[in-house]
N, C-alpha and C positions, 0 to 999 in steps of 0.2 A: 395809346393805340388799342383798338379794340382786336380781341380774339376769340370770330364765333365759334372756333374750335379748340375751346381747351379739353371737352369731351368727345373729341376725336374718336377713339374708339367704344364710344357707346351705341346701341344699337338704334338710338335715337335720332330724329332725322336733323337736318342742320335749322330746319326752320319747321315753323307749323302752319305756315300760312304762303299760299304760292297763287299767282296770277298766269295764268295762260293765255295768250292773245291766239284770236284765231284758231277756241278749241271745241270749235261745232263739226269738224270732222277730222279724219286722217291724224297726222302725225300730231297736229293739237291736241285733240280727244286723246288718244291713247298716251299722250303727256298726263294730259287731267289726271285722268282714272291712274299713269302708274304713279304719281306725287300722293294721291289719295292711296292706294297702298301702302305708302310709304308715311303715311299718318298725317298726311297735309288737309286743312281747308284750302278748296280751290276756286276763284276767282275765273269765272270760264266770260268770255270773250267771242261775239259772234257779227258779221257784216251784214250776209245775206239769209244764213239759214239760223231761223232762231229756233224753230223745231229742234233741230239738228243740235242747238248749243243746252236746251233743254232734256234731251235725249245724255248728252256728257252728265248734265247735273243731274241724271238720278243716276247712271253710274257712279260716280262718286258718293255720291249720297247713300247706295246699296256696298261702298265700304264702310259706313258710319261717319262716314266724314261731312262738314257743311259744304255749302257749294252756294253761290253767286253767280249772277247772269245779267248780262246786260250786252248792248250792242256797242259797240267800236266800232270807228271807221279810220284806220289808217292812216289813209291819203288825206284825212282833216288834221291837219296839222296846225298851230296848236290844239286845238280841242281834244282832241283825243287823248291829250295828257289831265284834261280832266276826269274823264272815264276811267285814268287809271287810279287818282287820286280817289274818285268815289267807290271803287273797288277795296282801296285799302281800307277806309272809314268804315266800309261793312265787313271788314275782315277783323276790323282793331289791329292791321298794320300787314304789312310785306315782308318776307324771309326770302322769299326765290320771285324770282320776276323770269318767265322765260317770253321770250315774242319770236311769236312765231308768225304770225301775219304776215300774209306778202303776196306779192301779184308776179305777172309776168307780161311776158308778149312774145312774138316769133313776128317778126319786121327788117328787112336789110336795112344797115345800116343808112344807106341813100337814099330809103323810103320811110326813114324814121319821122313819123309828124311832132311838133312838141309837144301837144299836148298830147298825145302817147308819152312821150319820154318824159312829161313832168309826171300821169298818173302813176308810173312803176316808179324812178325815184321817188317820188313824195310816201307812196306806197313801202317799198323797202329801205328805205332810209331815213327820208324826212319825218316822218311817225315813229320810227322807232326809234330813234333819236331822244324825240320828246319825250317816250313813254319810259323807254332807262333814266332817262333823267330826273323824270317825277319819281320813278320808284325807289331811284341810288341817293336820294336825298331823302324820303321816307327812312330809305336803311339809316344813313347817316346819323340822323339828328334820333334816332331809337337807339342809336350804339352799340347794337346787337350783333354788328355784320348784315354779310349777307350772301345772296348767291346772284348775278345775273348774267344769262346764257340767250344770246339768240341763235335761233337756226339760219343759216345762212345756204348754201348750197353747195356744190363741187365746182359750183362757177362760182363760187368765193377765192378761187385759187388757179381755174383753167378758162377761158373763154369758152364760148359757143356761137357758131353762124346763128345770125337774124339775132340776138341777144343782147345786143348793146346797150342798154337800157339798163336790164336785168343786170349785166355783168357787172357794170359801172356801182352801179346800187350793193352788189351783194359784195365787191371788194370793198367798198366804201365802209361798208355794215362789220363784213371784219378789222378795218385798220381801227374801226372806232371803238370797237370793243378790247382789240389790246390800249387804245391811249387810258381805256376805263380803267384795264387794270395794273396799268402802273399809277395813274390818280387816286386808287380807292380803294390799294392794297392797304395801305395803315388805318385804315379802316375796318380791316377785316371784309373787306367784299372782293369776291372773285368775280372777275369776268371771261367768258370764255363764250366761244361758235360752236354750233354743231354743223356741219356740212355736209347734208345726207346727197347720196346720188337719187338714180332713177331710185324712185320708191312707190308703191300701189296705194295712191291717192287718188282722190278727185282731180286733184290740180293735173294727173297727169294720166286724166281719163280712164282711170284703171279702179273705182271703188267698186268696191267689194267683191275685188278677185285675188285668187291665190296665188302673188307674185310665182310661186313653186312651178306654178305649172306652165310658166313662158319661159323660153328659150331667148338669153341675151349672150352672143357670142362672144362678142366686145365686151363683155364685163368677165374677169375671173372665175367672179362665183357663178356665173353663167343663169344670170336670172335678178330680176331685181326687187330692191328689198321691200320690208312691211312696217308698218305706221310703227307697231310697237318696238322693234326692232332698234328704230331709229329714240325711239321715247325713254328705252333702256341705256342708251346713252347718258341722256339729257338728267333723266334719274340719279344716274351717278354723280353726276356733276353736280346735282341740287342735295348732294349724302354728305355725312361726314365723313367718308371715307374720302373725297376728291379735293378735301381741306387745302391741299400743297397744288390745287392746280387752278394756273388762272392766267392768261394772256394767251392760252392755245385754241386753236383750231382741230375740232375731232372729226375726222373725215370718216363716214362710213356709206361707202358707196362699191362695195363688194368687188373692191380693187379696180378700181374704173379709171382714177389718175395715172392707175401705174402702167398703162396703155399706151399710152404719148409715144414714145418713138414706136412702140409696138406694130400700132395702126399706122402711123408714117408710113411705113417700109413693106407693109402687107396691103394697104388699101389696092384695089385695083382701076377704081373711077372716080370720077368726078364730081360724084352725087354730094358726097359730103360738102360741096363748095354752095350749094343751094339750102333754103328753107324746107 
């Protein structure tokens, strides 16, 4: 059995080498850039915006760290497990895979088309899928261990109106990540979710604002969170300090779950039952 942490407490990261899906903006990017802090070559990953995925690599690149670029597409399934295999070949191998790629929609369920519901599952599942499995096999046969973490959502865990799609996919994307890590523990690789909430992305029409400054009732911390915020997670999880953790879900969405009967019992209309 392999154990990538028998230097557990060195200040040294678990891996030197990390793959990012989908880190031409938001909570990708600011993955890249904190793994390259953290002393990693990064593998950046980009769909639509290549500027954008070029913009991460000279970030990374201005920690001294090397950096990687190429286009992924997701929803191309298998293929896109190739892009990951040629990401490793220019790395000389994978330590941390995180995927973060993913899509959405806002659709009632009775208005769901399929080919909506195959692009978002194929999108946050069917792709990532193949892409852990290119990389957890890279880890494997190098013996090194490993790390692999995908972002999944707060509907990894709660539903949302018009999201059927999405929810299906992103519980999906968590149950398969704990089956990871009871398969690939004696291996020394951990698997685990990050499950950010509302966060100030593109995906959720908020780039390049100061989550600080909106007011979210319904959230605890009264406000929702920021790319890196959610990436200092995902860090730790790719440290040797998060060695002893692996089949979890890290929820960080400034206490938004813990709302459930809260909103129940306070809502006063109806609105939440629509898109």
């Amino acid at each position: 059995m392999t154990d990538l942490n028998d230097a557990t407490h060195s200040p040294e990261p678990a891996g030197r080498r990390a793959i990012v899906t989908g880190s031409d903006s938001g909570i990708g990017r600011a993955t890249a850039v904190a793994l390259a802090e953290a002393g990693m070559d990064v593998g950046i990953t980009w769909h639509r915006d290549e500027r954008g995925a070029h913009e991460t690599a000279d970030e990374v690149r201005a920690h001294g760290r090397a950096a990687e670029v190429v286009r992924l597409d997701a929803s191309d399934a298998p293929a896109c497990g190739d892009v990951v295999d040629d990401l490793c070949e220019r790395l000389g191998g994978v330590d941390v895979f995180v995927n973060n790629a993913g899509t959405g929609s806002s659709t009632p369920f009775l208005e769901h088309g399929w080919d909506e519901w195959r692009h978002v599952v194929a999108t946050d599942l069917d792709g990532p899928f193949v892409c852990l499995q290119r990389a957890a096999r890279r880890m494997v046969e190098a013996g090194r261990g490993g790390r692999l973490i995908a972002v999944t959502s707060v509907h990894e865990h709660q539903p949302r109106v018009g999201s059927s799609a999405y929810d299906a996919a992103k519980h999906g994307l968590g149950g398969l990540m704990k089956t990871i890590a009871l398969e690939l523990g004696e291996h020394g690789i951990t698997a685990n979710t990050v499950a950010p909430g509302e966060i100030a992305t593109p995906m959720t029409g908020q780039e390049d604002e100061d989550p600080r400054s909106k007011r979210r009732v319904g959230i605890p911390l009264g406000r929702p969170g920021d790319a890196p915020e959610i990436a200092a997670v995902i860090a730790f999880l790719a440290s040797p300090e998060a060695s002893y953790v692996t089949g979890a879900s890290w929820v960080a969405d400034g206490g938004m779950l813990q709302m459930g009967p809260q909103a129940g019992s306070h809502l006063a209309a109806d609105d939440w039952r629509r898109v």
